[in-house]
Phi, psi and omega in degrees: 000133200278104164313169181279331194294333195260345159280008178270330178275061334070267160000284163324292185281352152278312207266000176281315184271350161298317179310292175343314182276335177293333187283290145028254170339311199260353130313330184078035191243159158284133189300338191270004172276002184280300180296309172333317192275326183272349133308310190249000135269347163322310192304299171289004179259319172300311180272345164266349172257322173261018155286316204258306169274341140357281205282007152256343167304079196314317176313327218233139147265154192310339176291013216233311167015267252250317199272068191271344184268015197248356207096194153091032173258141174242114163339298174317305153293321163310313205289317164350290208300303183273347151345273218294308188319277186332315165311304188293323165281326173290352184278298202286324183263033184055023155289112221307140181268313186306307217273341172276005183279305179320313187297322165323318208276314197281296200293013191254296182306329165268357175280285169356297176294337233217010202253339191273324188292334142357274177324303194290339198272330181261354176096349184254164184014083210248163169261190186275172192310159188214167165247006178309141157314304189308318195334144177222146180265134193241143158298114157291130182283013165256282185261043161048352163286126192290153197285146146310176179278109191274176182272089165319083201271009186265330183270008206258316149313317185280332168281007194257319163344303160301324138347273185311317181275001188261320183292315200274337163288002146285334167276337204317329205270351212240000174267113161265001161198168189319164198086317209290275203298326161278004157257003175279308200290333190315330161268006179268324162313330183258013176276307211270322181303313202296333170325290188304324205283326161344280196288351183266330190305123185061033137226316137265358163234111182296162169276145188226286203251120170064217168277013182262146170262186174303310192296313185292318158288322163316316198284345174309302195288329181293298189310302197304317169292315175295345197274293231248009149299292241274327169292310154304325180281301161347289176312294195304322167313311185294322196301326192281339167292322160270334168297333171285349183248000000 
């Protein structure tokens, strides 16, 4: 029986590559270098999110691996995984890596949301307790007892998400070289994570350095990298506008 969590991500990865092949189109990309691409980052997002949460994970061993539909995934680690798969592939058939990272970027994000509704369905990583009308009760998965009435810090991701994907076809017109747009999302992701991990600290994310969790100091280095990418590629575009002109 096809669990939920893995058919909503499933779910995710069909509706990131239909975006992917519309963007395609209004690029001048072939839509199947979209879909190649978004297998492989499907592949590498999967084994690089689930490495990463291994390897934060006191619990879980490498024999843990494989039992990816049991949960247990870090974002962070997927995109690292498809970063580099998505690179590697745009290398070997000679395609700009920047301009399939762009085309790429608004479906990552919307892929995200719909990847998150997942999370809430399945019950992990959910927030701390609240008295809010929203509030929701989660099975814990460790003593199977249900949570107080908690924050849905998973939709509260799929909605910064939406956002972040609303931010970026609005940034799209507004890039000036390859690339540009996938490091604007890359900080916009780490504006919604770090938001959530607010509603997540000490229940579903432990503190790792001071009052920050893991997530949150990564998603630090992401903001700073999308700002000072987004602004620098940006520059670099105008030089190239004057030299061309």
């Amino acid at each position: 029986m096809l669990r939920t969590y893995g058919a909503m991500l499933l779910l995710a990865f069909v509706v990131g590559v239909l975006w992917a092949i519309r963007e395609a189109k209004l690029r001048g990309l072939a839509p199947e270098r979209m879909v190649d691409s978004g297998l492989a980052a499907l592949i590498g997002g999967l084994v690089g999110a689930r490495i990463l949460y291994i390897i934060l994970d006191p619990y879980l061993g490498w024999r843990d691996l494989p039992f990816v539909w049991h949960g247990g995934l870090s974002f962070h680690g997927g995109l690292v995984g498809g970063i580099l798969a998505v690179a590697l592939y745009a290398a070997a058939v000679r395609v700009s890596i920047g301009l399939v990272f762009d085309t790429g970027a608004p479906s990552v994000a919307l892929g995200y949301a719909v990847a998150r509704l997942g999370c809430f369905l399945n019950g992990c990583c959910y927030g701390c307790p609240t008295d809010l009308p929203w509030a929701v009760r989660f099975r814990d998965p460790t003593s199977g007892e249900l949570t107080l009435p908690s924050h849905p810090a998973q939709l509260y991701a799929g909605l910064g998400s939406l956002i972040a994907f609303g931010i970026l076809l609005w940034l799209r017109s507004r890039a000036r070289v390859h690339g540009q747009l996938f490091i604007a999302y890359l900080g916009l992701y780490g504006v919604v994570r770090f938001v959530v991990e607010v509603f997540r600290k000490g229940y579903t994310s432990e503190l790792m350095v001071g009052f920050l969790t893991a997530a949150q100091v990564a998603s630090i280095g992401l903001m700073a990298l999308g700002i000072v990418g987004w602004f620098g590629l940006k520059r670099l575009g105008a030089r190239r506008e004057a030299a061309g002109g």
